[in-house]
mmCIF file of the C-alpha atoms, coordinates in Angstrom:
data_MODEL
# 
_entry.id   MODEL 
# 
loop_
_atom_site.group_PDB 
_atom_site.id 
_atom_site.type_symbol 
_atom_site.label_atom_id 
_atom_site.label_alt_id 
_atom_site.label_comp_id 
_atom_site.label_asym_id 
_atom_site.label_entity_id 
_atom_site.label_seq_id 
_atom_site.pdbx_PDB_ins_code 
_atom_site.Cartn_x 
_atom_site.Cartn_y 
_atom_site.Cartn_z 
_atom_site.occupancy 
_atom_site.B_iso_or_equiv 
_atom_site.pdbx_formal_charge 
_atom_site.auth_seq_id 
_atom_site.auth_comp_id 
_atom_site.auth_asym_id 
_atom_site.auth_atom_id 
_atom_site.pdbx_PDB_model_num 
ATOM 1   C CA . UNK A 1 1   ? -184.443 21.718  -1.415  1.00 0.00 ? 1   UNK A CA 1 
ATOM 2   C CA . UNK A 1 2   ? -186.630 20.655  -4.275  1.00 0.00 ? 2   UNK A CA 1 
ATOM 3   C CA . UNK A 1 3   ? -190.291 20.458  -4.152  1.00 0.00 ? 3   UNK A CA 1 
ATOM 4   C CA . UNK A 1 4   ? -190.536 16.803  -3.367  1.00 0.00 ? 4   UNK A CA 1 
ATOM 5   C CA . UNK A 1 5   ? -187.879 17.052  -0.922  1.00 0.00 ? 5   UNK A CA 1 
ATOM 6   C CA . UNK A 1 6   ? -190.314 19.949  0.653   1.00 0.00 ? 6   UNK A CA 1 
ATOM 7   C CA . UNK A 1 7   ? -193.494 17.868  0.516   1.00 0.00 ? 7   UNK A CA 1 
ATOM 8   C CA . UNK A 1 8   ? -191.816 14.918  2.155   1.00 0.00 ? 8   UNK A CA 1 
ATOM 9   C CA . UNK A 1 9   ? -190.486 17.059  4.806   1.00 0.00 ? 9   UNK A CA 1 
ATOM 10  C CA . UNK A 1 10  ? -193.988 18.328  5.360   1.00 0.00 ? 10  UNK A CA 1 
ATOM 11  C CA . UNK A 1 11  ? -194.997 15.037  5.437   1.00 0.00 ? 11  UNK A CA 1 
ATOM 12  C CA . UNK A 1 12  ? -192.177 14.017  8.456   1.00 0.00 ? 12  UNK A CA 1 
ATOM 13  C CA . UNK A 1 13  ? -193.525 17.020  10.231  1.00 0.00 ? 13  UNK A CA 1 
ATOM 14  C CA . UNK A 1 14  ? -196.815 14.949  10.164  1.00 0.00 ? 14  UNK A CA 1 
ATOM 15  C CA . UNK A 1 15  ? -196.619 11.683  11.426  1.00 0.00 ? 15  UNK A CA 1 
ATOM 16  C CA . UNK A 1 16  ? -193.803 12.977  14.175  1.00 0.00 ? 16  UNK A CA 1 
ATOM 17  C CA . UNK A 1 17  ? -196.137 16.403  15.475  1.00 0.00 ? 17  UNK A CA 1 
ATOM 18  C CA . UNK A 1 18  ? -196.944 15.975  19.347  1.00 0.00 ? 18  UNK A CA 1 
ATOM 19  C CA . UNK A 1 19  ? -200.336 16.284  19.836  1.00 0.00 ? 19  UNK A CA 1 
ATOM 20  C CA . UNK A 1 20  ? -204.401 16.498  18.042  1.00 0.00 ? 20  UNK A CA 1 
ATOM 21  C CA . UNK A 1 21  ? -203.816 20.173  17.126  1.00 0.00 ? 21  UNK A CA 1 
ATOM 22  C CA . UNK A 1 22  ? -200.298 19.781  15.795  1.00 0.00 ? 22  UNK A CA 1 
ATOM 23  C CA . UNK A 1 23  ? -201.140 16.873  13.903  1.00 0.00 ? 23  UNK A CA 1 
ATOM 24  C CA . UNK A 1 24  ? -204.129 18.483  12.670  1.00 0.00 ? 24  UNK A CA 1 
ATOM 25  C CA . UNK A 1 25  ? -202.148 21.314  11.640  1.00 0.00 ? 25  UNK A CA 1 
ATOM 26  C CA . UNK A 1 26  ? -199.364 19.720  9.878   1.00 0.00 ? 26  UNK A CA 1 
ATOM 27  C CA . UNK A 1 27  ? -201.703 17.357  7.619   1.00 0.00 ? 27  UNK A CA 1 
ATOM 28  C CA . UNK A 1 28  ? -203.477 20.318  6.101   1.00 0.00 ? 28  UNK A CA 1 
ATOM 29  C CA . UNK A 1 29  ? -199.957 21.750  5.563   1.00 0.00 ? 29  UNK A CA 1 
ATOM 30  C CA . UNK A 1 30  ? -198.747 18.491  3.981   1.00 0.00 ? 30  UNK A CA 1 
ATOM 31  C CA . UNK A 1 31  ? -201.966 17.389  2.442   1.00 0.00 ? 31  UNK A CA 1 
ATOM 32  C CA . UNK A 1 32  ? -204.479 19.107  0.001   1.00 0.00 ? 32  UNK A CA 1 
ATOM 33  C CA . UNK A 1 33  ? -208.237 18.779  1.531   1.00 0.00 ? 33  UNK A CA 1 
ATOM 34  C CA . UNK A 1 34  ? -209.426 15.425  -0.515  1.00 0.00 ? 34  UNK A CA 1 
ATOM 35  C CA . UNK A 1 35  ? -205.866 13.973  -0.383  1.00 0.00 ? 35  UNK A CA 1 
ATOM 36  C CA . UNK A 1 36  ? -205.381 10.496  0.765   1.00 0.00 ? 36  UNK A CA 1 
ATOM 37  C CA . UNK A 1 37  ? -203.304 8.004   2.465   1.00 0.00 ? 37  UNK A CA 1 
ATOM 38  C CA . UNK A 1 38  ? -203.148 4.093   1.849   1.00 0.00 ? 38  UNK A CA 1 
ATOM 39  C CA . UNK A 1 39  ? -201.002 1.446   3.074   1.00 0.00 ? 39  UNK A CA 1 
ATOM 40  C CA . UNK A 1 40  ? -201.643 -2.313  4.362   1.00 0.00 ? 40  UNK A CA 1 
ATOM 41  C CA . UNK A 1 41  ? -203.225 -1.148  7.475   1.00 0.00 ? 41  UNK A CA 1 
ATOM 42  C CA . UNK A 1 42  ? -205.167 2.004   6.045   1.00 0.00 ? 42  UNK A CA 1 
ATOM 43  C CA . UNK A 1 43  ? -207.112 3.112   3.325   1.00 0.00 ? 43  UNK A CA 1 
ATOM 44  C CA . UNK A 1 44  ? -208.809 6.884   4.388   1.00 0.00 ? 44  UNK A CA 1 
ATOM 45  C CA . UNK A 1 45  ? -209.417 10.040  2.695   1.00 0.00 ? 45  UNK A CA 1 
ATOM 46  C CA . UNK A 1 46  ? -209.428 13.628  3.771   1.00 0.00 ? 46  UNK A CA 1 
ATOM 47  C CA . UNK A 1 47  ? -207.388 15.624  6.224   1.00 0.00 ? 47  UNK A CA 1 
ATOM 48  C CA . UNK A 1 48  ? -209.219 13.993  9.470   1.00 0.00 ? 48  UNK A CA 1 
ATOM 49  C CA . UNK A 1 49  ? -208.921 10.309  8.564   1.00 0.00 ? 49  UNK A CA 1 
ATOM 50  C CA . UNK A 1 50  ? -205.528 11.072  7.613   1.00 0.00 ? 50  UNK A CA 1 
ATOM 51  C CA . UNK A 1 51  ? -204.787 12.565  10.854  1.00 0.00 ? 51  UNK A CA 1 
ATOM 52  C CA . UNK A 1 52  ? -206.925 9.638   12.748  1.00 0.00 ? 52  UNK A CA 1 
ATOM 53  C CA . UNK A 1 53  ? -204.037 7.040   10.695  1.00 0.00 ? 53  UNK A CA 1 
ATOM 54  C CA . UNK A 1 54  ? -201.268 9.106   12.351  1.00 0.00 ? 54  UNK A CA 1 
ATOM 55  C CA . UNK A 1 55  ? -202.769 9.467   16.002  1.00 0.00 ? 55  UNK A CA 1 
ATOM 56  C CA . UNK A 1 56  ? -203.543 5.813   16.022  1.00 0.00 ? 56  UNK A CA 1 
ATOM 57  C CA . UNK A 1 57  ? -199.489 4.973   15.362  1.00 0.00 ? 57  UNK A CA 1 
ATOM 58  C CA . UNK A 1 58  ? -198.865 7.135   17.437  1.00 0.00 ? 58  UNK A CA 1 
ATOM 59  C CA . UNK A 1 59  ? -200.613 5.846   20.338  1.00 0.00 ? 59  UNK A CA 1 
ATOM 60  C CA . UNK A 1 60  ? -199.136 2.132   19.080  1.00 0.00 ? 60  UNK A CA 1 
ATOM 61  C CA . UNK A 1 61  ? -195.971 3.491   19.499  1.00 0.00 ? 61  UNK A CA 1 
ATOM 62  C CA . UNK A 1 62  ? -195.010 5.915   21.871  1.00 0.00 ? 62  UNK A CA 1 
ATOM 63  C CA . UNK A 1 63  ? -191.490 7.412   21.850  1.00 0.00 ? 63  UNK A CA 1 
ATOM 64  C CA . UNK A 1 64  ? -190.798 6.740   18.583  1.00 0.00 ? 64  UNK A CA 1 
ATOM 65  C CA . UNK A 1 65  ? -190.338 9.030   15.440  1.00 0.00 ? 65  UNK A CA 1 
ATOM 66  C CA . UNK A 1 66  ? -190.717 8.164   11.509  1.00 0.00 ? 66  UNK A CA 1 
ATOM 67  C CA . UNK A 1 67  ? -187.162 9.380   10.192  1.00 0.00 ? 67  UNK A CA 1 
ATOM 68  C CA . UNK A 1 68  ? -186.358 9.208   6.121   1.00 0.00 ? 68  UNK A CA 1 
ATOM 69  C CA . UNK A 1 69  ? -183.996 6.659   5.409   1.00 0.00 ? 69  UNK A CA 1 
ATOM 70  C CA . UNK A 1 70  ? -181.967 7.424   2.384   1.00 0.00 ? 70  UNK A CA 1 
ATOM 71  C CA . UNK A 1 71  ? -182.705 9.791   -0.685  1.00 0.00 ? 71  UNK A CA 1 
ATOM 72  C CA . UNK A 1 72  ? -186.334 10.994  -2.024  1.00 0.00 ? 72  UNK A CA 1 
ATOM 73  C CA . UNK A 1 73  ? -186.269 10.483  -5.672  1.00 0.00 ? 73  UNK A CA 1 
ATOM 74  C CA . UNK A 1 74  ? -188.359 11.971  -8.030  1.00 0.00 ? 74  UNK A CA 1 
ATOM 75  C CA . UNK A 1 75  ? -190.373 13.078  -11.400 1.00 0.00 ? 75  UNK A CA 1 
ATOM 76  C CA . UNK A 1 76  ? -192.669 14.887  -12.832 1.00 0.00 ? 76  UNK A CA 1 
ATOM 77  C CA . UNK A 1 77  ? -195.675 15.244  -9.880  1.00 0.00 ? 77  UNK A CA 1 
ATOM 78  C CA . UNK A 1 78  ? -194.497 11.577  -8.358  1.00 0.00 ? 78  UNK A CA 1 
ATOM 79  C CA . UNK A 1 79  ? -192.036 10.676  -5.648  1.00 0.00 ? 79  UNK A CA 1 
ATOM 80  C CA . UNK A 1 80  ? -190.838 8.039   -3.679  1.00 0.00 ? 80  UNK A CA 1 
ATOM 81  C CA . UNK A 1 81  ? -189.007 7.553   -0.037  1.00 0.00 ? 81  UNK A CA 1 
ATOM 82  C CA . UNK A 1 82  ? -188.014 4.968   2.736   1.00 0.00 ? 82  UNK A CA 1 
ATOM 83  C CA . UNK A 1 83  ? -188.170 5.244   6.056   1.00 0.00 ? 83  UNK A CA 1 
ATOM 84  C CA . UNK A 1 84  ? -188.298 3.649   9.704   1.00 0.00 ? 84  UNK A CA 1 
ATOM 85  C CA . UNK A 1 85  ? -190.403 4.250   12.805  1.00 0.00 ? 85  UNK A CA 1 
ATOM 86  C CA . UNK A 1 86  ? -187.117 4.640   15.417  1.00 0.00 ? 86  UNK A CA 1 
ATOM 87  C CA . UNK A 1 87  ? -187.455 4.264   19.429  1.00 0.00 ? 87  UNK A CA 1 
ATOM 88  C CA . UNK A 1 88  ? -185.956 7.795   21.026  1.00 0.00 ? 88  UNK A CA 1 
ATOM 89  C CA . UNK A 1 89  ? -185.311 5.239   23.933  1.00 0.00 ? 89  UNK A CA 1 
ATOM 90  C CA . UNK A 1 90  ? -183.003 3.035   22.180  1.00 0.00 ? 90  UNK A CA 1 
ATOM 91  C CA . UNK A 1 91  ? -182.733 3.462   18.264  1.00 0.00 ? 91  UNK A CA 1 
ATOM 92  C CA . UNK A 1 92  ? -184.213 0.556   17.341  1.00 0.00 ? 92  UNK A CA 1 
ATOM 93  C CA . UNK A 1 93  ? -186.974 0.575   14.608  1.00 0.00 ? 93  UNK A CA 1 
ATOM 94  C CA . UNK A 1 94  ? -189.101 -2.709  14.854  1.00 0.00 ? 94  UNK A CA 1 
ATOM 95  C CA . UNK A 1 95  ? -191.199 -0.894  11.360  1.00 0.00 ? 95  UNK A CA 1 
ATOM 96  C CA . UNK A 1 96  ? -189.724 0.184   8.341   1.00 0.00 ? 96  UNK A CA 1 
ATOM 97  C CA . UNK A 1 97  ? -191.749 0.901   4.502   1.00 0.00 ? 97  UNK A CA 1 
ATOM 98  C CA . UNK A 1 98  ? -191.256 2.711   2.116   1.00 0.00 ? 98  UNK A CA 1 
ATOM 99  C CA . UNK A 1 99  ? -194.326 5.307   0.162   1.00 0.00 ? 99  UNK A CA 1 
ATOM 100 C CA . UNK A 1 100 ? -194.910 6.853   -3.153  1.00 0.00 ? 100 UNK A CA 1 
ATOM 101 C CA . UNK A 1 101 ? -196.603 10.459  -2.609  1.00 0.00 ? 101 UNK A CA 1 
ATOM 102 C CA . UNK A 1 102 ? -198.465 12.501  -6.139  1.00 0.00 ? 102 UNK A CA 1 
ATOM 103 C CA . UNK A 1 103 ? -198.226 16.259  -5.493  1.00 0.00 ? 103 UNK A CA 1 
ATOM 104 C CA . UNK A 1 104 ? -200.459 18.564  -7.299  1.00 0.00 ? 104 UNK A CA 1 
ATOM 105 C CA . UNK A 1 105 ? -199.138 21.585  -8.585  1.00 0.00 ? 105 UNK A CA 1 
ATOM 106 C CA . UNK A 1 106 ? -198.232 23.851  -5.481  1.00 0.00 ? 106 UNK A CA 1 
ATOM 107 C CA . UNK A 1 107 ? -196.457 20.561  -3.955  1.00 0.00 ? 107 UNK A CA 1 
ATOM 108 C CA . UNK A 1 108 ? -199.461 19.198  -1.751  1.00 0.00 ? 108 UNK A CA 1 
ATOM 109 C CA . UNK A 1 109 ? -199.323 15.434  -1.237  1.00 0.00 ? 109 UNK A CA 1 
ATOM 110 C CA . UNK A 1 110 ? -203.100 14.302  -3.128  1.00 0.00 ? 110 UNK A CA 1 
ATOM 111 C CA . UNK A 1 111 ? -202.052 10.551  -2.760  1.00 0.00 ? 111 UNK A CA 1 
ATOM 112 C CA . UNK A 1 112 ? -199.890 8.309   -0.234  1.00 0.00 ? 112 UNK A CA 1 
ATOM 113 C CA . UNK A 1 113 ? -199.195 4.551   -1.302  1.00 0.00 ? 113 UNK A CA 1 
ATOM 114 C CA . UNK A 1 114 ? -197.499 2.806   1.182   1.00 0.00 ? 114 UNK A CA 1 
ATOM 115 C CA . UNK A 1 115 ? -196.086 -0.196  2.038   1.00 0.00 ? 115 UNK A CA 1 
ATOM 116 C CA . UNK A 1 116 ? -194.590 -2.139  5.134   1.00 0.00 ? 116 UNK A CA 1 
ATOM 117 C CA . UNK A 1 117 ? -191.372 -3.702  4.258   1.00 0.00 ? 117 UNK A CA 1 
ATOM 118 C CA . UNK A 1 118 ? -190.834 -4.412  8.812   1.00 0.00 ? 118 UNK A CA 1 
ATOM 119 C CA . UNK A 1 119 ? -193.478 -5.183  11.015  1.00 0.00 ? 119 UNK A CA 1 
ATOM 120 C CA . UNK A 1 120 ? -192.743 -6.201  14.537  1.00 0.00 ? 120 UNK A CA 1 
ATOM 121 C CA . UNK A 1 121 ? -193.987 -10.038 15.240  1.00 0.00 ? 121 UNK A CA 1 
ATOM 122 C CA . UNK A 1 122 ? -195.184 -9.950  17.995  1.00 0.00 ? 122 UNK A CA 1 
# 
Protein backbone atom coordinates (compact mmCIF):
# COMPACT_ATOMS: atom_id res chain seq x y z
CA UNK A 1 0.00 0.00 0.00
CA UNK A 2 1.68 3.28 -0.74
CA UNK A 3 1.70 6.17 1.51
CA UNK A 4 -1.20 7.98 -0.02
CA UNK A 5 -3.11 4.91 -0.26
CA UNK A 6 -2.32 4.73 3.76
CA UNK A 7 -3.32 8.32 4.49
CA UNK A 8 -6.56 7.96 2.61
CA UNK A 9 -7.34 4.87 4.40
CA UNK A 10 -6.73 6.72 7.62
CA UNK A 11 -8.81 9.19 6.40
CA UNK A 12 -11.97 6.45 5.64
CA UNK A 13 -11.34 5.29 9.14
CA UNK A 14 -12.38 8.94 9.98
CA UNK A 15 -15.44 10.03 8.65
CA UNK A 16 -16.93 6.19 9.07
CA UNK A 17 -15.60 5.75 13.19
CA UNK A 18 -18.80 5.21 15.48
CA UNK A 19 -18.75 7.50 18.05
CA UNK A 20 -16.96 11.19 19.78
CA UNK A 21 -13.97 9.15 21.04
CA UNK A 22 -13.43 7.11 17.90
CA UNK A 23 -13.75 9.95 15.77
CA UNK A 24 -11.58 11.88 17.92
CA UNK A 25 -9.13 9.24 17.76
CA UNK A 26 -8.97 8.54 14.17
CA UNK A 27 -8.57 12.40 13.10
CA UNK A 28 -5.40 12.78 15.11
CA UNK A 29 -4.31 9.50 13.44
CA UNK A 30 -5.24 10.82 9.97
CA UNK A 31 -4.54 14.45 10.56
CA UNK A 32 -1.40 16.38 11.83
CA UNK A 33 -2.53 18.91 14.81
CA UNK A 34 -3.00 22.31 12.56
CA UNK A 35 -4.26 20.26 9.56
CA UNK A 36 -7.38 21.28 7.87
CA UNK A 37 -10.41 20.35 6.03
CA UNK A 38 -12.43 22.48 3.36
CA UNK A 39 -15.19 21.75 1.14
CA UNK A 40 -18.52 23.74 0.07
CA UNK A 41 -20.08 23.24 3.37
CA UNK A 42 -16.85 23.62 5.64
CA UNK A 43 -13.92 25.53 6.07
CA UNK A 44 -12.24 24.51 9.86
CA UNK A 45 -8.89 23.95 11.16
CA UNK A 46 -7.44 21.70 13.79
CA UNK A 47 -8.21 18.20 14.94
CA UNK A 48 -11.62 19.30 16.86
CA UNK A 49 -13.28 21.31 14.09
CA UNK A 50 -12.29 18.63 11.89
CA UNK A 51 -13.89 16.11 13.99
CA UNK A 52 -17.06 18.61 14.65
CA UNK A 53 -17.32 18.46 10.27
CA UNK A 54 -17.47 14.64 10.58
CA UNK A 55 -19.95 14.31 13.65
CA UNK A 56 -22.23 16.80 12.05
CA UNK A 57 -22.53 14.33 8.68
CA UNK A 58 -22.80 11.98 10.62
CA UNK A 59 -25.74 12.96 12.50
CA UNK A 60 -27.22 14.20 8.79
CA UNK A 61 -26.89 10.88 7.80
CA UNK A 62 -27.25 8.03 9.83
CA UNK A 63 -26.52 4.53 8.47
CA UNK A 64 -24.48 5.52 5.93
CA UNK A 65 -20.63 5.10 5.30
CA UNK A 66 -18.13 7.26 2.97
CA UNK A 67 -16.58 4.34 0.74
CA UNK A 68 -13.61 5.27 -2.00
CA UNK A 69 -14.83 5.02 -5.32
CA UNK A 70 -12.15 4.14 -7.75
CA UNK A 71 -8.24 4.59 -7.54
CA UNK A 72 -6.20 7.26 -5.28
CA UNK A 73 -3.72 8.78 -7.53
CA UNK A 74 -0.82 10.48 -6.61
CA UNK A 75 2.62 12.68 -6.48
CA UNK A 76 5.02 14.03 -4.75
CA UNK A 77 3.18 15.11 -1.11
CA UNK A 78 -0.40 15.56 -3.15
CA UNK A 79 -3.22 13.14 -3.79
CA UNK A 80 -6.49 12.88 -5.01
CA UNK A 81 -9.73 10.40 -4.53
CA UNK A 82 -13.57 9.98 -5.17
CA UNK A 83 -15.95 8.76 -3.17
CA UNK A 84 -19.76 8.38 -2.09
CA UNK A 85 -21.63 8.58 1.21
CA UNK A 86 -23.61 4.89 0.75
CA UNK A 87 -26.92 3.91 2.85
CA UNK A 88 -26.02 0.34 4.78
CA UNK A 89 -29.92 0.12 4.43
CA UNK A 90 -30.12 0.11 0.80
CA UNK A 91 -26.85 1.08 -1.19
CA UNK A 92 -27.88 4.07 -2.41
CA UNK A 93 -25.58 7.18 -2.10
CA UNK A 94 -27.70 10.45 -2.52
CA UNK A 95 -23.72 12.39 -2.00
CA UNK A 96 -20.81 11.77 -3.89
CA UNK A 97 -17.26 14.35 -4.23
CA UNK A 98 -14.31 13.89 -4.76
CA UNK A 99 -10.95 15.62 -2.37
CA UNK A 100 -7.38 16.46 -2.86
CA UNK A 101 -5.40 15.70 0.56
CA UNK A 102 -1.26 17.36 1.04
CA UNK A 103 0.61 14.99 3.38
CA UNK A 104 3.61 16.17 5.16
CA UNK A 105 6.43 14.04 5.38
CA UNK A 106 5.41 11.04 7.75
CA UNK A 107 2.03 10.83 5.55
CA UNK A 108 -0.33 13.07 7.81
CA UNK A 109 -3.12 14.73 5.84
CA UNK A 110 -2.13 18.93 6.57
CA UNK A 111 -4.86 19.93 3.95
CA UNK A 112 -8.37 18.52 2.64
CA UNK A 113 -9.97 20.31 -0.51
CA UNK A 114 -13.11 19.01 -1.27
CA UNK A 115 -15.77 19.17 -3.43
CA UNK A 116 -19.48 17.90 -3.86
CA UNK A 117 -20.01 16.54 -7.23
CA UNK A 118 -24.01 14.85 -5.58
CA UNK A 119 -26.02 16.51 -3.20
CA UNK A 120 -29.43 15.20 -2.40
CA UNK A 121 -32.32 17.91 -3.45
CA UNK A 122 -34.30 17.80 -1.19
Amino acid sequence: MSSYETAVARYFTAWNAAGAEAVTAAVAAAWVEGGSYTDPLADVRGHEGIAAVIAGAQQQFPGFEFRQTGAVEGHHDVARFRWELVSLADGSAPVAGSDVITLDGEGRIRTVTGFLDRMPTA
